[in-house]
C-alpha positions as CSV (number, residue, x, y, z in Angstrom):
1,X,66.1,285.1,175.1
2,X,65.1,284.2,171.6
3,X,61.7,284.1,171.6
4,X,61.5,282.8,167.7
5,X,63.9,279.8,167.9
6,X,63.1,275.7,168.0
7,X,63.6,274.6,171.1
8,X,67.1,273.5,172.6
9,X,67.6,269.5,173.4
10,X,67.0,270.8,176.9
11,X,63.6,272.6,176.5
12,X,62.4,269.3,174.2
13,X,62.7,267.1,177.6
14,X,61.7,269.1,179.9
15,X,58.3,270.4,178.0
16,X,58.1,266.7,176.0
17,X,54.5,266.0,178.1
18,X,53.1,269.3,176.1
19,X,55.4,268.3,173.1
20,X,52.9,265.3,172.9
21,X,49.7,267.4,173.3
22,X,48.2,268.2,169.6
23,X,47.2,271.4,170.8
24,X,50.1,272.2,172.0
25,X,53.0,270.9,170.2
26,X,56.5,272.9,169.4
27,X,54.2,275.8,167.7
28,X,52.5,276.0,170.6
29,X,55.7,275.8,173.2
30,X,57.2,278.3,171.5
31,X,54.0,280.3,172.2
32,X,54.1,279.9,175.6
33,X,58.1,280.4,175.4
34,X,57.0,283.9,174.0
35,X,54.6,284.7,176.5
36,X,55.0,287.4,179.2
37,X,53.2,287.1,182.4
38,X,52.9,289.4,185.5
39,X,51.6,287.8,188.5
40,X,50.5,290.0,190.9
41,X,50.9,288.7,194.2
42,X,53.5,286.2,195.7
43,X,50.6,284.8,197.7
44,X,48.3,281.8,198.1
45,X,46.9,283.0,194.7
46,X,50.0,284.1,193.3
47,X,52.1,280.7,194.4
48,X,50.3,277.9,192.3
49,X,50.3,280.5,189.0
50,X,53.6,281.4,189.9
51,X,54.5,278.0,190.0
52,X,52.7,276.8,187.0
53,X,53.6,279.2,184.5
54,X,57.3,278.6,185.7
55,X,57.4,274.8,185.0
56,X,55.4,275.2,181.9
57,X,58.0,277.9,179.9
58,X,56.6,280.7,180.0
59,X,59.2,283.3,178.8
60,X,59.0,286.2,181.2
61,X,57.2,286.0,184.4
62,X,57.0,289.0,186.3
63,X,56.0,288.9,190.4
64,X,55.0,292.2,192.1
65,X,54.6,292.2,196.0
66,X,55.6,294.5,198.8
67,X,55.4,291.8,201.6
68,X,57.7,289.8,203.6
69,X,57.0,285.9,204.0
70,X,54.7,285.3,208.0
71,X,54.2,282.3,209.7
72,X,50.6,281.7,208.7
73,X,51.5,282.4,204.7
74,X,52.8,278.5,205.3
75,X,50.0,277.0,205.4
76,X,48.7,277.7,202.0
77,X,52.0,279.8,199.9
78,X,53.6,277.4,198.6
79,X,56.6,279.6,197.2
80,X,57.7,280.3,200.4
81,X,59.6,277.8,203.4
82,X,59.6,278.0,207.0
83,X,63.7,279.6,206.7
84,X,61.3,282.2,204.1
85,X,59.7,283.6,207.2
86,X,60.9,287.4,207.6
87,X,62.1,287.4,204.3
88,X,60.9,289.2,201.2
89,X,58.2,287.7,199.3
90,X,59.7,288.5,196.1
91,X,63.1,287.6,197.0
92,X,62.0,284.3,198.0
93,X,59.3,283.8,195.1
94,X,62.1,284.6,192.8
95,X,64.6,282.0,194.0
96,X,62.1,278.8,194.0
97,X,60.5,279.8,190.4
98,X,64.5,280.1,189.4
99,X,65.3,276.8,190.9
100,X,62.3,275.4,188.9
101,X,62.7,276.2,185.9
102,X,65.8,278.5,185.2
103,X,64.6,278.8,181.3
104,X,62.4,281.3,182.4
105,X,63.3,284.9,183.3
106,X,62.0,286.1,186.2
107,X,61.2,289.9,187.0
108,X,61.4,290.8,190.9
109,X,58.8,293.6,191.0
110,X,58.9,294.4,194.9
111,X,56.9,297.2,195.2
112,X,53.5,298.6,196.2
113,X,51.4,298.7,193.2
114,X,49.9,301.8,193.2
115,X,48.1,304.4,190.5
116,X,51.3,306.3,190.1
117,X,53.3,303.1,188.6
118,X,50.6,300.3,187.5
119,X,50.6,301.2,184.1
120,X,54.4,301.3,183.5
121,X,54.4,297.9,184.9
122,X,51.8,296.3,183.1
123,X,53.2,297.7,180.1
124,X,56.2,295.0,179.7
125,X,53.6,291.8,179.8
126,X,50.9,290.2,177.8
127,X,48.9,289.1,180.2
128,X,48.0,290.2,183.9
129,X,46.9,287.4,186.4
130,X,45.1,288.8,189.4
131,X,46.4,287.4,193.0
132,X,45.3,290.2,195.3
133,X,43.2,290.3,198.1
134,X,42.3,293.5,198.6
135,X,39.6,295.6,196.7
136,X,41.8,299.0,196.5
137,X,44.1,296.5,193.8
138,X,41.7,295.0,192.4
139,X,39.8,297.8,190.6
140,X,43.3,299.3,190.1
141,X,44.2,295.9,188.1
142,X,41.1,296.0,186.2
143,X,41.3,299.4,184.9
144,X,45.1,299.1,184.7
145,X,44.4,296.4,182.4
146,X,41.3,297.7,180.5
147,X,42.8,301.1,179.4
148,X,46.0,299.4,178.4
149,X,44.0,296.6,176.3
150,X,45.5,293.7,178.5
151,X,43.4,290.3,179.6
152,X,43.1,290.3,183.6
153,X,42.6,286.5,185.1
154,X,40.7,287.0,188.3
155,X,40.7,284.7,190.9
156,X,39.3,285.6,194.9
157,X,39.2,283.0,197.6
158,X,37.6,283.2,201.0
159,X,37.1,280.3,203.7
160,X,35.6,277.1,201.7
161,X,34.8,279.2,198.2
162,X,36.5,280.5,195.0
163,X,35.5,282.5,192.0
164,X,37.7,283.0,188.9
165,X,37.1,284.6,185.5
166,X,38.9,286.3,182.3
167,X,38.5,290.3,182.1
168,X,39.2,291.0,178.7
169,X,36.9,293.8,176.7
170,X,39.1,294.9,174.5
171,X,38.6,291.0,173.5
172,X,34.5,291.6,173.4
173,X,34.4,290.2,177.1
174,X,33.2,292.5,180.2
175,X,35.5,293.6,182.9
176,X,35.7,293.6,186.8
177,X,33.6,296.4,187.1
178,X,30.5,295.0,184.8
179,X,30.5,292.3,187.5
180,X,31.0,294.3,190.4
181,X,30.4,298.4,189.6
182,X,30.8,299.4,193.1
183,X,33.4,297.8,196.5
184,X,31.5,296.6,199.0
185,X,31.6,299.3,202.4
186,X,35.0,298.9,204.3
187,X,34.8,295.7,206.5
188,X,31.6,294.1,204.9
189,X,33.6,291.5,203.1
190,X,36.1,290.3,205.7
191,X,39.7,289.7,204.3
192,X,41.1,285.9,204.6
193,X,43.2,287.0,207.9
194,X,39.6,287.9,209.2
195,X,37.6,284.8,208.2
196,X,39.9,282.1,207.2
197,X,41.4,280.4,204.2
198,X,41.0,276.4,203.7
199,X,44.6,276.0,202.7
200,X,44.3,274.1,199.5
201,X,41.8,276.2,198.3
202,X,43.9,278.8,196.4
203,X,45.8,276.0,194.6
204,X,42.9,275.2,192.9
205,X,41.5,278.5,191.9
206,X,45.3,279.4,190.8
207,X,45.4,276.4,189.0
208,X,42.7,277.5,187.4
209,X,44.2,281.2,186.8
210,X,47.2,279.4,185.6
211,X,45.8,277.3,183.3
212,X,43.2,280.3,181.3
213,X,46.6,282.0,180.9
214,X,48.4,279.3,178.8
215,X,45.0,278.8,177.1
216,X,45.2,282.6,175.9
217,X,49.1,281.6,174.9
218,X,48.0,278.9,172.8
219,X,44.4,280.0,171.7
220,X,43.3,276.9,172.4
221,X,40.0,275.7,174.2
222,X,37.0,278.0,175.8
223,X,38.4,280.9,177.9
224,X,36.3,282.1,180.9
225,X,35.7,285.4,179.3
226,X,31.8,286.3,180.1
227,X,32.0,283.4,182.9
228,X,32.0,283.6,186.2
229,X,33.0,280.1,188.0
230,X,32.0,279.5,191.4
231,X,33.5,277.0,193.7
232,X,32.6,275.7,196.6
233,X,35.6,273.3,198.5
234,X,32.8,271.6,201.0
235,X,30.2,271.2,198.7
236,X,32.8,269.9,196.1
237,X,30.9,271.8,193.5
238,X,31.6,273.9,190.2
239,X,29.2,276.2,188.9
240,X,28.9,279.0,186.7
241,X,27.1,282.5,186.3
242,X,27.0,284.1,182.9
243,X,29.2,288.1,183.3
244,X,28.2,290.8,180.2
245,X,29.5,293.1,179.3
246,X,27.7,296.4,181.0
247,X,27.7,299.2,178.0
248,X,27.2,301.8,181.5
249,X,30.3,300.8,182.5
250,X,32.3,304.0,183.8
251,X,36.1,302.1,182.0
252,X,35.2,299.7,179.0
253,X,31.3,301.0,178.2
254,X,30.2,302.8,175.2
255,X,31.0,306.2,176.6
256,X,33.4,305.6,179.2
257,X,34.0,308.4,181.8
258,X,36.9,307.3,183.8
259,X,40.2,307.2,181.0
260,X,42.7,307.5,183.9
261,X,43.6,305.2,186.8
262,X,42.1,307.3,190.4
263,X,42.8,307.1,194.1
264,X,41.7,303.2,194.9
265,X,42.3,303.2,198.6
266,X,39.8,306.3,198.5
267,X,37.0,304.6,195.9
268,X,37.1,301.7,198.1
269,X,36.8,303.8,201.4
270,X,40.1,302.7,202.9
271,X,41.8,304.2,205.6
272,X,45.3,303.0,206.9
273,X,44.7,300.0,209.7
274,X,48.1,299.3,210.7
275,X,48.5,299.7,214.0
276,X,47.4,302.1,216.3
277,X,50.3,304.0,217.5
278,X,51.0,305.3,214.5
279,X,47.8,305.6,213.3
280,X,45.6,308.7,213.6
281,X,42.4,307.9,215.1
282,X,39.1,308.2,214.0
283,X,36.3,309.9,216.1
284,X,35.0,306.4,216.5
285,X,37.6,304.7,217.5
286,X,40.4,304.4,220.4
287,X,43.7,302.8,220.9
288,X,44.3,299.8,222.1
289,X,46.7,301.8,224.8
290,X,43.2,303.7,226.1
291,X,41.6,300.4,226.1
292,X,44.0,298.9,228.9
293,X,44.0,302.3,231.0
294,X,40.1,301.4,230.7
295,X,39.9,298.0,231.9
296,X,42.9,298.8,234.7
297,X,40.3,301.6,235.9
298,X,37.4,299.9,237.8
299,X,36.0,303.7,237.8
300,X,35.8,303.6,233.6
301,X,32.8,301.6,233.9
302,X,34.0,300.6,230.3
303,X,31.8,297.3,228.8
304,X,34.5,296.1,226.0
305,X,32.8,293.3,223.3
306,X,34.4,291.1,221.4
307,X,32.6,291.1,218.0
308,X,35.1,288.0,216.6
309,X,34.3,284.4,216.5
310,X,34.0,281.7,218.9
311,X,36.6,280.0,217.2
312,X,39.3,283.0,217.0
313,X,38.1,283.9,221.0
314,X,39.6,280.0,221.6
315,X,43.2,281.3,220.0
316,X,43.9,284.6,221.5
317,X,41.7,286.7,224.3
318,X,42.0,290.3,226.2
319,X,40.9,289.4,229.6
320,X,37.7,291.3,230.6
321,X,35.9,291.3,227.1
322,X,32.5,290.0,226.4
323,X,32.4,287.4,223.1
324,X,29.5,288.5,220.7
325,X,29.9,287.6,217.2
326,X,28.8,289.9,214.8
327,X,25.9,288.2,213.6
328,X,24.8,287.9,217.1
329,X,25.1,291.3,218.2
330,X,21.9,292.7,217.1
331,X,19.6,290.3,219.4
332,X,22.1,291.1,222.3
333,X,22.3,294.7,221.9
334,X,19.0,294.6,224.8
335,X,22.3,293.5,227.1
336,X,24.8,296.0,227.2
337,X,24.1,299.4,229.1
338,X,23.8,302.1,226.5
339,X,25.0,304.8,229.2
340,X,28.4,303.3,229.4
341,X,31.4,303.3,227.5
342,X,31.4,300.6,225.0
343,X,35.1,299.5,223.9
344,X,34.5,296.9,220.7
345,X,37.0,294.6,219.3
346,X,37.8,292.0,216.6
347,X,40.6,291.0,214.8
348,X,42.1,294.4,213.2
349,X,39.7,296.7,213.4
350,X,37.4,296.3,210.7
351,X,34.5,294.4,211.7
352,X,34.5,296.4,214.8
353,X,33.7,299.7,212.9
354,X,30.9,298.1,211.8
355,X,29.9,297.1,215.0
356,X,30.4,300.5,216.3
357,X,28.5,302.3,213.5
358,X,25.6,300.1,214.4
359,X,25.8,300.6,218.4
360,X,25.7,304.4,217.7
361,X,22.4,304.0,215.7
362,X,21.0,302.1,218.8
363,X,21.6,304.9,221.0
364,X,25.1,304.1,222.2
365,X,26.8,307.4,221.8
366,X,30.4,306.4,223.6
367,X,30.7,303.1,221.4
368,X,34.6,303.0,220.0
369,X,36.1,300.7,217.8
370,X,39.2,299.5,219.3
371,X,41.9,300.9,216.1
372,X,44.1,297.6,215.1
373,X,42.0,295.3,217.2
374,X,43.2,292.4,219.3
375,X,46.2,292.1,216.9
376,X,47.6,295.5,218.0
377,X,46.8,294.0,221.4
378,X,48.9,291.4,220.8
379,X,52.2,293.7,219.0
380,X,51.5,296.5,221.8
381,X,50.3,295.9,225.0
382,X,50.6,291.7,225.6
383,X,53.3,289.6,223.2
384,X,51.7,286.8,225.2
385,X,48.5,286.6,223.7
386,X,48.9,284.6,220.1
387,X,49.0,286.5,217.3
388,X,46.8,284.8,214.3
């Protein structure tokens, strides 16, 4: 594509609402005809930016993702149809941005992005727009991004609230870690699968993430460099917290000490929770196979707690466990028998470490985390019981 020609008859109709824009214009269409995008993450993120940038010209638009299109991606991931489900992300991200707009080239990227490749990836795009939702990704974007002089555009949803913001120091802006130095412990922040998603809510914060990328294109308007914004869905409510630049900080300070991308799922304290038979346990934790012999065995004497939600209790159940959220746990703890076997389960397995960790502190030395949690339940023992 030639990146440096007027726009075809073709191009003139199709971008003639931008055409019409001062700011924009045919300079500035061409701009965003020249400009090279990687999305990462075909998601609910990843679908309005994807989407977007598509239908507004940009020239290249990469999409990395190693996932294949589930049932409850529907409700919120636009890219994807209900035929989608099974199918790869990518493959299927990559055929509705096509039929939108087939002006743009599209770059299928379907891989795991990892510390070995981000770099060579990055490399072929102007701009990196953040649709992840994990933490291990997230610092590997940033410092991806930061060491190869990049702008990052952030955006994180969870339930009813967004954040988004524009990582750009080699711009005079801070980056992801002058906002957040440190992950939070494995299972403190729960993932959307654990807590929920309001559907509409990532099209709005990757509206957003779209729209601070075709602002960079055209360097037009105030970019959210140095701003965090906050928004909250119920509250239908915008606000802002000012982000500087941290001169301490270990990739874009004044004397930085970290000039090469590291392990992420190790920084983060990550540890593989797919499911438990072929997983290799923890000291803490047991399978969900040793959990049934348990509660078939009236002699286990096994107490098993359900850490989740009332609300995810009401969708899916393993007979025989005790509901207590956990928030709640600490001012029932005076209920369970600390002598007996304590079996604790949530959704995958995350918030149930927690729980464990803090049974053992109160004394309950055979508390285990059930590994995968009731959705290894649900895949191994009992396809009955919804899976969520």
């Amino acid at each position: 594509m030639d990146r440096t020609t007027d726009l075809s008859n073709e191009e003139i109709r199709r971008y003639a609402r931008h055409l019409m824009l001062p700011e924009v214009g045919l300079a500035g269409q061409r701009k965003i005809r020249a400009l090279r995008v990687l999305c990462i993450g075909a998601g609910g993120l990843g679908s309005p930016v994807a989407m977007y940038l598509a239908a507004a010209g940009v020239g290249r638009l990469g999409i990395v993702d190693h996932d294949t299109v589930d049932f409850s991606n529907l409700q919120r991931q636009l890219l994807h149809a209900t035929r989608d489900v099974g199918r790869s992300k990518v493959a299927s991200a990559c055929e509705t941005l096509s039929d939108l707009n087939p002006e743009v080239e599209i770059v299928p990227c379907e891989t795991r992005l990892t510390s070995a490749n981000a770099l060579e990836v990055f490399a072929e795009f102007d701009v990196i727009v953040d649709g992840t939702d994990n933490f291990p990704t997230r610092y590997l974007t940033n410092d991806a991004c930061v060491l190869l002089g990049k702008p990052n555009i952030y955006g994180s949803i969870f339930r009813f609230e967004g954040q988004a913001s524009v990582f750009a120091p080699h711009l005079g802006g801070p980056c992801y870690r002058c906002l957040y130095p440190e992950p939070p412990p494995p299972g403190a922040v729960p993932s959307c699968a654990e807590g929920g998603v309001l559907g509409v809510l990532p099209g709005i914060i990757g509206c957003i993430q779209a729209t601070e990328a075709l602002k960079l294109a055209l360097g037009q308007g105030d970019s959210l460099m140095g701003r965090l914004l906050l928004f909250d869905a119920l509250a239908m409510r915008f606000r802002e917290i000012k982000v500087r630049r941290d001169p301490a900080c270990p990739v874009c300070g004044e004397n930085p000490t970290l000039t090469g991308l590291v392990d992420y799922e190790e920084f983060c304290g990550m540890t593989n929770h797919a499911s438990s038979g072929n997983h290799r346990l923890r000291p803490d934790e047991v399978s969900v196979q040793q959990l049934k012999a348990a509660l078939d065995d009236p002699a286990s004497g096994v107490q098993v707690v359900d850490v989740r939600e009332p609300a995810e209790e009401a969708i899916a159940r393993v007979p025989g466990a005790r509901l207590i959220p956990l928030n709640n746990l600490p001012a029932n703890t005076a209920t369970l028998d600390p002598g007996r076997p304590c079996y604790v389960l949530c959704h995958h397995g995350m918030r149930s470490l927690r729980a464990t960790g803090f049974l053992r502190q109160q004394g309950f030395a055979q508390a285990f985390s059930v590994h995968g949690g009731i959705d290894a339940w649900s895949a191994e023992i009992d396809p009955a019981v919804p899976r969520y």
